[in-house]
C-alpha positions in Angstrom: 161.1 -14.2 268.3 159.7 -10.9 269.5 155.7 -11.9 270.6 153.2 -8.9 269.5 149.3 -9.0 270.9 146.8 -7.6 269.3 143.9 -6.2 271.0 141.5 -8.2 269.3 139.6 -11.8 270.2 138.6 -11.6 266.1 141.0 -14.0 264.6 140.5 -12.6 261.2 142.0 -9.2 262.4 145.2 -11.0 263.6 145.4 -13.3 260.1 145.2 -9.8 258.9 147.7 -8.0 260.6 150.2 -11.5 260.4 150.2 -11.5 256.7 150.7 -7.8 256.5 153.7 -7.9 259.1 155.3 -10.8 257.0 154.9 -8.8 253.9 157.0 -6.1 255.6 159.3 -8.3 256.0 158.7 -8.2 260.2 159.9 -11.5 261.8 157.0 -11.1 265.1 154.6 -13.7 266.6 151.5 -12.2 266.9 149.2 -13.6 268.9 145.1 -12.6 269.8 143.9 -11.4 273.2 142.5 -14.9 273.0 145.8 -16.3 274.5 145.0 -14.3 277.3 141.5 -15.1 278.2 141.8 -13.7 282.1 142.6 -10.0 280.5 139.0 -8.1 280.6 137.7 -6.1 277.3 138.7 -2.7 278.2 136.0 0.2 277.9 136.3 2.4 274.7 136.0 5.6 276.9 138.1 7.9 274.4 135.9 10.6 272.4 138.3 9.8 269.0 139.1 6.5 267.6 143.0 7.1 268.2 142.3 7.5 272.5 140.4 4.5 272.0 143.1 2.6 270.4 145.8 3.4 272.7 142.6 2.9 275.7 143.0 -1.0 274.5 147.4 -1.0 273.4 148.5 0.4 277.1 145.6 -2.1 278.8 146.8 -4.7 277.2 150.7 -4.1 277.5 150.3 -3.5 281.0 148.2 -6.8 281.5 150.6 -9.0 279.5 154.0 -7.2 279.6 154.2 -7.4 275.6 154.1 -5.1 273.3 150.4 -4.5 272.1 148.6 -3.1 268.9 144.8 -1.9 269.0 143.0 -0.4 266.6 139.2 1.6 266.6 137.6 2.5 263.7 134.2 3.7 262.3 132.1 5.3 259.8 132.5 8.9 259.5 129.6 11.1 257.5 130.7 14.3 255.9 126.7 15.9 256.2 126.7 14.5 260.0 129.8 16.1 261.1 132.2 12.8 261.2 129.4 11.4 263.0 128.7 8.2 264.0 132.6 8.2 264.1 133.4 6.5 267.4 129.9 5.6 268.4 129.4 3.8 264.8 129.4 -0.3 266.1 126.3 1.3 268.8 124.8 4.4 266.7 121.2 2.4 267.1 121.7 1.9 270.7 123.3 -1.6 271.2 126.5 -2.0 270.2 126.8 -4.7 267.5 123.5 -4.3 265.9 124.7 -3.8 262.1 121.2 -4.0 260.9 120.0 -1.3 263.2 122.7 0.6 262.7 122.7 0.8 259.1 118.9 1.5 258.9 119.2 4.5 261.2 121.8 5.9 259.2 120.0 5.4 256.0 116.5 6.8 257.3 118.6 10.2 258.7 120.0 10.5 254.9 116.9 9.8 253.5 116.7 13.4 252.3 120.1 13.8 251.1 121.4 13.8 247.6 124.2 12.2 245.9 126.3 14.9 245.7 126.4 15.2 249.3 126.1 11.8 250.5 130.6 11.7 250.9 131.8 9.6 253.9 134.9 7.5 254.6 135.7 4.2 256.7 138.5 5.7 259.1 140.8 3.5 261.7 143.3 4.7 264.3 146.0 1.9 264.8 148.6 2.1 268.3 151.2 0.3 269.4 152.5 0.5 273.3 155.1 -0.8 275.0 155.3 -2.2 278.5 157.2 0.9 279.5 154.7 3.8 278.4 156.0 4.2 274.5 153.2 5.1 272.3 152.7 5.1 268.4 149.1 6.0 266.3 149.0 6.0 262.9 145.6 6.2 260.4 143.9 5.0 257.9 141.1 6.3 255.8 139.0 4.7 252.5 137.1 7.5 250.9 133.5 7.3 249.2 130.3 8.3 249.2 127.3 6.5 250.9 124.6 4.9 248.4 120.9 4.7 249.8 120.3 0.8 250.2 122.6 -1.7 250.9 124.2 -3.8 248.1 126.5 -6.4 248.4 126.5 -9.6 250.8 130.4 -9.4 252.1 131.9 -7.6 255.0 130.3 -6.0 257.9 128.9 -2.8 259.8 128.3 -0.2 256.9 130.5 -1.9 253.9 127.0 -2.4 252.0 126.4 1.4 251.7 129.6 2.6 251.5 131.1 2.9 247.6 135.0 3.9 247.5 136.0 6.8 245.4 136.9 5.4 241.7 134.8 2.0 242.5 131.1 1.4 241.1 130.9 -1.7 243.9 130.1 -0.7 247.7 132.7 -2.5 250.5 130.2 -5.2 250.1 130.9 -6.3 247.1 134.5 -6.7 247.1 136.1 -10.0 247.3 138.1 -10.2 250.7 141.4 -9.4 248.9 140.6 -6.2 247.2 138.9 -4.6 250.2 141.7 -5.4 252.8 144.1 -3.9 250.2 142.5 -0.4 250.3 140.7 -1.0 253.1 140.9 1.9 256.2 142.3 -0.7 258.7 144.8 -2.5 255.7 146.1 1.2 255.4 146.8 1.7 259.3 147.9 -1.5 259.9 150.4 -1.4 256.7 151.8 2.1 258.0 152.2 0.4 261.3 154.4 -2.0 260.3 157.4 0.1 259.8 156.7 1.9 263.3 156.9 -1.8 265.1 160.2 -2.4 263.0 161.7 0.5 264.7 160.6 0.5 268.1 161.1 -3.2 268.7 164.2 -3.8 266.4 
């Protein structure tokens, strides 16, 4: 069996990305960066979340001689230009800080209304191959940005951020419904088919 890494030491990403490979019917064991604790984090020096992506795939499949997915995603704010976009996990200044994060956000739309307050999660997803190959596909979930956070699930921005058609934020949803609309579920799921075909 064909062994896949995934540029990730969260092991609810690779649960993630194992369940939707078996639903596609992919016969792959994918494994966590985890297995390879001697491979450093590689720096996210890309300016869009697709350089970043393939940044950790090529590190990765160099490092291990595998086959390697990454993916980066963030927050991207119609009024602020895509912005935080890339720089969403550190938009506070320390990378990681949700709470920080969020409240900055929310204090720069402070002013905004409603009917401008649109946004969507977006994630770039690469696979690489040990000899240079290359494959990014996206994912976005579409919404608009509400001015507190509601909801106790999820991560990052997912209390803020209500998908078009829903009247609960990210935050809200059980585990299941989010991951089947979410931004990374979509990249991920259009993976699949690419890793079919460039690994046989």
């Amino acid at each position: 069996m064909q062994r896949l890494i995934l540029a990730t030491r969260n092991a609810n990403k690779v649960t993630e990305l194992r369940a939707i490979l078996a639903g596609a019917g992919l016969s792959v064991e994918l494994v966590g960066a985890d297995e390879y604790p001697d491979i450093p984090d590689v720096p996210e020096t890309g300016v869009t979340f697709a350089e970043n992506a393939l940044l950790k795939a090529h590190a990765l499949a160099r490092a291990t001689g595998l086959p390697a997915v990454a993916d980066d995603s963030g927050l991207c704010v119609d009024v602020l230009g895509g912005a935080p976009g890339i720089f969403s996990a550190r938009w506070a200044g320390k990378h990681g800080d949700d709470k920080a994060n969020l409240e900055l956000l929310l204090a720069q739309l402070a002013e905004i209304g409603d009917e401008h307050r649109g946004a969507c999660f977006a994630c770039a997803a690469a696979l690489a191959l040990p000899d240079g190959t290359e494959q990014v596909v996206e994912g976005r979930l579409h919404g608009t940005l509400r001015h507190a956070p509601v909801g106790e699930g999820g991560f990052g921005y997912d209390p803020i951020l209500q998908p078009e058609g829903e009247t609960r934020t990210c935050a809200e949803l059980p585990p299941g419904e989010k991951n089947a609309i979410s931004h990374r579920g979509k990249a991920f799921r259009a993976l699949a088919p690419v890793i079919r075909d460039l690994l046989g």
